[in-house]
C-alpha positions in Angstrom: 94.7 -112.9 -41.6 94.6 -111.6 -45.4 95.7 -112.8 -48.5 97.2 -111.1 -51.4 97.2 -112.8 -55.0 98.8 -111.0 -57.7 99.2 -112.5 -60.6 101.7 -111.4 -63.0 103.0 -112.6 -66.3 105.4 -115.4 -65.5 104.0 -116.7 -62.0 101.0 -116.5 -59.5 102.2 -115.3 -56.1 100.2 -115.6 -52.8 101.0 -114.2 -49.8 99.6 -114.2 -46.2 99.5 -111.3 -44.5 98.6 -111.3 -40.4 97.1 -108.5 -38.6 100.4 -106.9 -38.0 100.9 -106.7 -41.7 103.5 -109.1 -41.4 104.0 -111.3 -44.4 104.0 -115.0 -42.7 103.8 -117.4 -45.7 104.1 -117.2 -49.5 104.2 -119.2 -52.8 104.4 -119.0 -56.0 103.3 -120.8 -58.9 104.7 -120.5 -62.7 103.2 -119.6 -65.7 103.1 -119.9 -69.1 103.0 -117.4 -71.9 102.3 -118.3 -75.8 103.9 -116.5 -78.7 102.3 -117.8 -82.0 103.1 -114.9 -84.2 105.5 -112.1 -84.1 103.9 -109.3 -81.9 101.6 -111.5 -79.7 101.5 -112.5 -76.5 98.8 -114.6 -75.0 97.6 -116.7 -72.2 95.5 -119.4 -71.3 92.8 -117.6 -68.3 92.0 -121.0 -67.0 95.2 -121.5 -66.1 95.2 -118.5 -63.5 92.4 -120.3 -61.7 94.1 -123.8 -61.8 97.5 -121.5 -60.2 95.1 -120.1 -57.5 94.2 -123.2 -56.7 97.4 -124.7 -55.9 99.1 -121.5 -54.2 96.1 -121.5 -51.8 96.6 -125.6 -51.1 100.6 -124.8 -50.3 99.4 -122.2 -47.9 96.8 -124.0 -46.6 99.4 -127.0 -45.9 101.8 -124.7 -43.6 99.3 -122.2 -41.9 95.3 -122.4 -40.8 94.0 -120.2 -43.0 90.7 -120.4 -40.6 91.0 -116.6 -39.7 91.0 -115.6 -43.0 89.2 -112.9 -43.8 90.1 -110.1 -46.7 91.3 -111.4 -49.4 93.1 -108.5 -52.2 94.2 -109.3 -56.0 96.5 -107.6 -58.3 97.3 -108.2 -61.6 99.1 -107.7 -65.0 97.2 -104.7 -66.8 95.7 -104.4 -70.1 95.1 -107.4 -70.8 92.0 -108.7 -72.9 90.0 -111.5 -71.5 87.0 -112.0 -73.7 84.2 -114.2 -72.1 80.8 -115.3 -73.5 77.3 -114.9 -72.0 78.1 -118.5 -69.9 81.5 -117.0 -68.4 82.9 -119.1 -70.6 86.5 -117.8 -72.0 86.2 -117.2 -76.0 89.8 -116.8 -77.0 93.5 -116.9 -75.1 94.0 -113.5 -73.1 95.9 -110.6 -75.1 98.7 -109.8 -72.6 99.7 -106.7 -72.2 103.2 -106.8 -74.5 101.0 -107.9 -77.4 101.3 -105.4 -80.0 99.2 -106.9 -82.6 96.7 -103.7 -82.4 98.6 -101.1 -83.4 97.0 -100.0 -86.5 93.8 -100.2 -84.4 95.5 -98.2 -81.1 96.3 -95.5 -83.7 93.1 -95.3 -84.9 91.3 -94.6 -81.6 94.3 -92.1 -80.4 94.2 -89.6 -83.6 90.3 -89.6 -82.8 90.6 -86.4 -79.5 88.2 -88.1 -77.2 90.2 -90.5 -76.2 93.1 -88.7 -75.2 90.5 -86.2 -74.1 88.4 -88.4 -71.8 91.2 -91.3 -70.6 93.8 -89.1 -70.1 96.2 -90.9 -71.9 97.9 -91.7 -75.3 96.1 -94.8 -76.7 99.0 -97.3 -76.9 98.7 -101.0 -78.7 99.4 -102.5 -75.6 96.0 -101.3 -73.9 92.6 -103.2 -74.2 90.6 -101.2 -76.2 92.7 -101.6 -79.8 92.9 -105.1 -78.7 89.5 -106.1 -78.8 89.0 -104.0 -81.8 91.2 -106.0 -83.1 89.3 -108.7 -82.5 86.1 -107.3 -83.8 88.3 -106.8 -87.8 90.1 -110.2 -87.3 88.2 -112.3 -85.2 84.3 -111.0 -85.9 82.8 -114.7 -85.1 84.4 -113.9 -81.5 83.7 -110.4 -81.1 79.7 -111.3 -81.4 79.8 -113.2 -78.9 81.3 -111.1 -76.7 79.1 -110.9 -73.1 81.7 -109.0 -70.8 85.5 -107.6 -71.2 87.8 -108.9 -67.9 90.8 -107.5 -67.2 92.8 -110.4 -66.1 93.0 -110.1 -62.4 88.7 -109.7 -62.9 88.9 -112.8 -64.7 90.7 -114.2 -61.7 87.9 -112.5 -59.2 85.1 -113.8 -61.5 86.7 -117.7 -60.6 86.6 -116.6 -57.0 83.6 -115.0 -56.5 80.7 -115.2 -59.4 81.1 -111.8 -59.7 82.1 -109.7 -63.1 83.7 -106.6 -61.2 86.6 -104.1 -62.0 88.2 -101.4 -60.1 89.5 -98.0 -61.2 93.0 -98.2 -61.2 92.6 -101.6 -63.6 90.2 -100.0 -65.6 92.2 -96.4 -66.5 94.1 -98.6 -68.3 91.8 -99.5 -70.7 91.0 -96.4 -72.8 87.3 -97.4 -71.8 87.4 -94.9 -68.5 86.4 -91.2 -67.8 89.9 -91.2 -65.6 88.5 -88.1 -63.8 85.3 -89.0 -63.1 86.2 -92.8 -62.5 83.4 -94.2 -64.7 83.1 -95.7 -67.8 82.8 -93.5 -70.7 80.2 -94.1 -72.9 81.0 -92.3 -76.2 84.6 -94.5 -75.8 82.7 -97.6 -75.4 80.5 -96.5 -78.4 83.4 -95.7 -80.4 84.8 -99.4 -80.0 80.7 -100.9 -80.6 80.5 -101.2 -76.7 78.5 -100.4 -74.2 78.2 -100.7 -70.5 76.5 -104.0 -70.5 79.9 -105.1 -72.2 81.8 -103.9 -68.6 82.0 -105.4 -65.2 80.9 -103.1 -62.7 83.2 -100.6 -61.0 84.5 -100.1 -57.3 87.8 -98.7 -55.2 90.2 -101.0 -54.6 89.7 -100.7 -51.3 86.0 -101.6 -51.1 84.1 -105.1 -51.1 83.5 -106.1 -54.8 82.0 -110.2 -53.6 82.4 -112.8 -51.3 84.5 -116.0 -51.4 82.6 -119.0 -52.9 81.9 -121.3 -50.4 83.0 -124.4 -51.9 86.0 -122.6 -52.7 86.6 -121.7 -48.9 85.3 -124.8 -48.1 88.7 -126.4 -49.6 90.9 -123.8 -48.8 89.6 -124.2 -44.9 88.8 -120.6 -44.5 85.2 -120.2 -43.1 84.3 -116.5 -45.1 86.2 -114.2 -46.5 85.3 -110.6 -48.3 87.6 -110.1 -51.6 88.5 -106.1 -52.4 88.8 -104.7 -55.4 92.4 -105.1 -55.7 94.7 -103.3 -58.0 96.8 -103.0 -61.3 100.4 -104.1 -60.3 101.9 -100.8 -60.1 99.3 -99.4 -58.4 98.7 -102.3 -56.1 102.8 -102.4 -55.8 101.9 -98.5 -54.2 99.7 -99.8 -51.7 102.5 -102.0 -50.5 104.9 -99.7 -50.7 103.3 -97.0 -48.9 103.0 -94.3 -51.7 99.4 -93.0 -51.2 99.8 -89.6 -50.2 100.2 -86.4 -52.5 104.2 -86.1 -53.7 104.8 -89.7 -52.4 106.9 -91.5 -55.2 108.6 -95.0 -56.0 111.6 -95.6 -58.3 111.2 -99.4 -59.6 114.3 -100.9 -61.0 113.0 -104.1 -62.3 113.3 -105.4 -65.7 111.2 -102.5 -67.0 111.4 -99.0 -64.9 108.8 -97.0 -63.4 109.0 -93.6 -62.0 105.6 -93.6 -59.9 104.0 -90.5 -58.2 100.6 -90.5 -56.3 98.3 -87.5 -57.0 95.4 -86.2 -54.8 94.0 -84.3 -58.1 93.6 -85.3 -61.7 96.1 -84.1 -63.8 96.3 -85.7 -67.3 98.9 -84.6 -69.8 98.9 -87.4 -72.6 101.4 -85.5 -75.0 104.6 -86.3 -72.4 103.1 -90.0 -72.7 102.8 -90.0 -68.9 100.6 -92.2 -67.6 97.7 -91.1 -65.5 95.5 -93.7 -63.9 93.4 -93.9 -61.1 94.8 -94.9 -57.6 93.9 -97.6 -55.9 93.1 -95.9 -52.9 89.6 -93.3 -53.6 89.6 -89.9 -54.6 93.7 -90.2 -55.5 95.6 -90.7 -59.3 98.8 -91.3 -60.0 101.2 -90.5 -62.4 103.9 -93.2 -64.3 106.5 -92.5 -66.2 107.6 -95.7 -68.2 111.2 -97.3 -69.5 110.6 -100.4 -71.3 114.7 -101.5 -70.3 115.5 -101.0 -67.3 117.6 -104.1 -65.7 116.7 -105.8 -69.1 119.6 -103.7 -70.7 121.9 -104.6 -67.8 121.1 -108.1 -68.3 121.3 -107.6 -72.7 125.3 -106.8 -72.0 125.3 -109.8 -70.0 124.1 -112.1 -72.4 126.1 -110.0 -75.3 129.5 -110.4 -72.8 128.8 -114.0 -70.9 129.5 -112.3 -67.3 126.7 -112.4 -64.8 125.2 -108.3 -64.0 127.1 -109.4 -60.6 130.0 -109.9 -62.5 129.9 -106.7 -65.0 129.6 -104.3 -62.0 131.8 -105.6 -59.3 134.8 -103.5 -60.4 133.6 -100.4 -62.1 135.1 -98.3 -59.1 133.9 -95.0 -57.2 131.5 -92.9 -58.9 132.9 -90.2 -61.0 132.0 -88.0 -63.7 129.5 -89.7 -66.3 131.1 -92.0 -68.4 132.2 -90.3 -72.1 130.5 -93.5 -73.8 126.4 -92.6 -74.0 124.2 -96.0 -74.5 120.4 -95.1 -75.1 118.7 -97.9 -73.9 115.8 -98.2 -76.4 115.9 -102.3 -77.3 112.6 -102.7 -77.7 111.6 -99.1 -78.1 110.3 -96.6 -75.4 107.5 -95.5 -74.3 107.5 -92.0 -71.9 108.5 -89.6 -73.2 108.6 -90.7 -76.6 106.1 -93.0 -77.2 108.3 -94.7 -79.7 107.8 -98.3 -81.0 110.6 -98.1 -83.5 113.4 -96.7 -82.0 116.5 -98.9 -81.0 119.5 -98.9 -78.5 122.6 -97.0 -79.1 126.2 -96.9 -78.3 127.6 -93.9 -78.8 131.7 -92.5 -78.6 133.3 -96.1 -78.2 137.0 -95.9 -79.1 140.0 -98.0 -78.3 140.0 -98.1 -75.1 136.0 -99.0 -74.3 136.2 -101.7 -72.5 133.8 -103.9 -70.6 133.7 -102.0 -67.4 133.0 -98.5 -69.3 130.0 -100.2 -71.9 128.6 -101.7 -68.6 128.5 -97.9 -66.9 127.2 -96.3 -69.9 124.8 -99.0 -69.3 124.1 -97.9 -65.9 123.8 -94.3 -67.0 121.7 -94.4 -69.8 118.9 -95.9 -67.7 119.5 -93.1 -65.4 118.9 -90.8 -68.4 115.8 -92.4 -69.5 114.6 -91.8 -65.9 115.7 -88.3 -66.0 113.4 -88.2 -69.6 110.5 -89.7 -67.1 111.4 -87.2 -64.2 110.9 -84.5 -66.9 107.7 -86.1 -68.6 106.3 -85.7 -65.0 107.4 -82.4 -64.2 105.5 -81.1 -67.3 102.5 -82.2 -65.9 103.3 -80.0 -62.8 104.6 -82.7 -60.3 108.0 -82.7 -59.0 109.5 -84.7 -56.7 111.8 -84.7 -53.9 112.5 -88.0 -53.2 111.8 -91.6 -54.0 111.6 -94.9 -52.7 114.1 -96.8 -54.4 112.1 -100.8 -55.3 112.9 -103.5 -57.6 116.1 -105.7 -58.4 118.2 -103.3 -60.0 118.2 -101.0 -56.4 120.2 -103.7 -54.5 122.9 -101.7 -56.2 124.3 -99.0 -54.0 126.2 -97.7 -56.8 123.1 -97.8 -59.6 121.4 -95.9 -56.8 124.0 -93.3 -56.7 124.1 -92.4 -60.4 120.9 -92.3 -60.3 119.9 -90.4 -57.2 123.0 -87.5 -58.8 121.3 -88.2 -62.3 117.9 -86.9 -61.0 118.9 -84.7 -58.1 116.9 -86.3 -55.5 117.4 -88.2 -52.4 116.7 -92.3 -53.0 115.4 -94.4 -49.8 116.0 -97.5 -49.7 113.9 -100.0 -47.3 115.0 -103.1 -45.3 115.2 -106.4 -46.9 111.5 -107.5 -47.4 108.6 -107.7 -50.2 107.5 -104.3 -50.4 104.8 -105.0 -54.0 102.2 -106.0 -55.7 100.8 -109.2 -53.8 102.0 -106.9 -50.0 99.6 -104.2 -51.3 96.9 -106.7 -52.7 96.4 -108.3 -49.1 96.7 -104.7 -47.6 94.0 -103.9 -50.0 92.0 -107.3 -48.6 92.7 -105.8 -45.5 90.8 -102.7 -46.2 87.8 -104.3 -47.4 87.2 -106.6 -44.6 87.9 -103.7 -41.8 86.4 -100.6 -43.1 90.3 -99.8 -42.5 91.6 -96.5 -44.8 94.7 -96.1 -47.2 96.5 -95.0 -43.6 97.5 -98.3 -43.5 99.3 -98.0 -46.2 102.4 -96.9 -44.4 105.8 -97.0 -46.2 108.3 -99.6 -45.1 111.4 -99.6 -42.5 114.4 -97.7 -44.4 117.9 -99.0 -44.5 119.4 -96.0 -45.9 119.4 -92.8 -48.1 121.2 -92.3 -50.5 122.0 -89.3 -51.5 122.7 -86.9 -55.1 126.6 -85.8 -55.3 126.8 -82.4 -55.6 129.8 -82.0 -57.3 128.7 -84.5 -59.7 125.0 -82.9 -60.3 126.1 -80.6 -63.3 128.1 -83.1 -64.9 125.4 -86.0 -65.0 122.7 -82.8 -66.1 125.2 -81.7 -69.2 125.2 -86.0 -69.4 121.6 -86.0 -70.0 121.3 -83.1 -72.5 124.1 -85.0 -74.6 121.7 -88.3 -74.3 118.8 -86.5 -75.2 120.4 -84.6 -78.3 121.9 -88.0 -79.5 118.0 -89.6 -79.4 117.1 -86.6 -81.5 119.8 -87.2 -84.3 118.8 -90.6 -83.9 115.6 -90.1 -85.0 115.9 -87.7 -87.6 118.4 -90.5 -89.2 115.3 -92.4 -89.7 
């Protein structure tokens, strides 16, 4: 039996996975997140511990957790958990969406070794121009800085004793040599770091410590190895299968992701692709990023009072793209345009927009802002050919279909079941405790493809150069 913890932003979730990779118990516990000033986002770390706790309890109550033996851990990314030479935590954790930095993330990213070493565009929401932050707002903290956690390491740390990272985590830090998976020295020096500063490093597949034993002691599991883990998209990977070179995910949650594993290194910061470190060895991938993805289906419903249900029960059969263009940028965007600033759109409404046509412009533009992604990506030289379709927004065959004719590629969609982050954290936990390889990372039982029109294919590409010419007036307005 394994155990996969991934803790995101709003809830801990724990899973239990059997030998079968069967997922045979769950629960979930809520969380918290603090807001004291326009552009931050924190979070108490002791309260991720105090959410273990109880998640394993419920578990424990239903199932013998006796035969436990792996347990995996994914987590939120970016975030800065600051903790003294006693482990003790200094400050609330810098989530993620805390923008706070961005003087500091601009800083670092007009200075070529990072973008020359990480791979990647320093943005405000990574770790680095957080805790630089820190070190011009906060110097009383900064000194007494012992070790920088990522917060699913903060989480392992409570768990084990042990002050460890793993390379998928840490690429999203601007601290890592992404191709060498390593820390980089000259970046740590940059920020007044070092490596004594850093947990150590392993795959997310390997053994990074060993349960405590009054903690197992409680839970009622007699030992149990925890692995490395993973970020959440990359841990999300794992569970979804996409290991191998040219595997890809489409995830249609609140934000998108267009997700491609890579058996090389192939960085390209300028398209503001992401390029991380697997969580499998020796592999990278490659994210493109939409900070709207259901969020903008679910902004009209909030703007209109009818559920997303409701807004797209009788838009009728796909046709040609809709002549109204929304740009979906409500809180910005971030591939390809790296673009704090910018804001949605409606564009060509007339007399007789109605609900129905704002909520498929809706539909399209995030199709669009994929295409932008699929495009970002394709720069870099990968291409894809098809994608597993993840996430809430792909319950909806007809989302699915604009998009699949939007991108011209197939879209599989699996069987009902929890294909993510906290699947791939206990395959992960797997791993570790078997000497087992990323094979086991097979991709789920399909339901269905769907399929790009044909006849629609041109239209929906002229749709996307109209999209993309309306961002560029857009921002030349500004």
């Amino acid at each position: 039996m394994y155990i996969g913890l991934d803790l995101g932003t709003s809830s801990l979730k724990a899973v239990l996975m059997n030998d079968d990779q069967q997922i045979v118990a769950e629960h979930v516990v809520s969380l918290s997140v603090a807001r004291p000033h326009d552009g931050w986002s924190e979070q108490d770390p002791q309260s991720w511990g105090v959410a273990t706790d109880e998640a394993m309890r419920a578990l424990g109550k239903s199932h013998d957790l006796s035969g436990v033996t792996g347990i995996g851990l994914s987590g939120h990314m970016h975030g800065a958990t600051l903790i003294g030479a006693d482990d003790a935590v200094l400050r609330p954790c810098m989530l993620w969406n805390d923008t706070r930095s961005a003087v500091q993330a601009a800083a670092m990213d007009a200075d070529p070794q990072f973008r020359a070493t990480s791979g990647n565009i320093v943005f405000p929401g990574f770790t680095a121009p957080k805790v630089d932050w820190v070190r011009a707002n906060e110097p009383e903290v900064f000194d007494k800085i012992a070790k920088v956690l990522l917060p699913k390491d903060y989480l392992r740390l409570c768990l084990t004793g042990e002050h460890v990272s793993e390379m998928s985590d840490a690429a999203g830090t601007s601290w890592l040599d992404t191709g060498a998976r390593d820390w980089s020295d000259d970046l740590l020096a940059a920020c007044h770091l070092d490596r004594s500063h850093m947990p150590r490093l392993v795959e997310g597949s390997q053994v990074s410590g060993a349960l405590r034993a009054d903690l197992a002691a409680v839970w009622g599991i007699r030992s149990a190895v925890v692995a490395g883990g993973g970020g959440d998209n990359a841990a999300a990977a794992i569970g979804a299968g996409v290991v191998q070179d040219g595997t890809a995910f489409l995830s249609l949650g609140t934000s998108g992701v267009l997700f491609a594993a890579n058996v090389g290194y192939r960085p390209d910061p300028a398209t503001a692709v992401h390029t991380f470190c697997h969580a499998a060895p020796d592999t990278w991938h490659q994210m493109g990023v939409i900070l709207a993805a259901t969020d903008a289906l679910n902004w009209l419903s909030g703007i209109t009072g009818q559920s997303a249900a409701e807004l797209t029960a009788d838009l009728g059969d796909l046709r040609a793209p809709s002549k109204t263009l929304f740009l979906p940028y409500l809180g910005g965007e971030r591939t390809p345009h790296n673009d704090a600033a910018i804001r949605g759109q409606f564009l060509h409404l007339d007399h007789s927009s109605d609900t129905a046509a704002m909520t498929r412009a809706v539909l399209e533009g995030v199709a669009y802002a994929f295409a932008d992604c699929r495009d970002a990506l394709a720069a870099t030289g990968t291409t894809l050919t098809r994608a597993l379709a993840i996430g809430g927004g792909a319950k909806s065959d007809q989302w699915l279909r604009i998009l699949a004719s939007t991108l011209n590629i197939p879209l599989d969609v699996p069987k009902d079941g929890d294909f993510g982050a906290a699947l791939g954290a206990a395959r992960l936990g797997m791993m570790a405790a078997t000497g087992a390889g990323a094979e086991i990372a097979t991709q789920p039982p399909l339901s269905h493809e769907v399929a790009p029109d044909t006849t629609l294919t041109d239209a929906f590409r002229e749709a996307h150069q109209n999209y993309k010419a309306a961002y560029a007036a857009i921002k030349a307005l500004k």
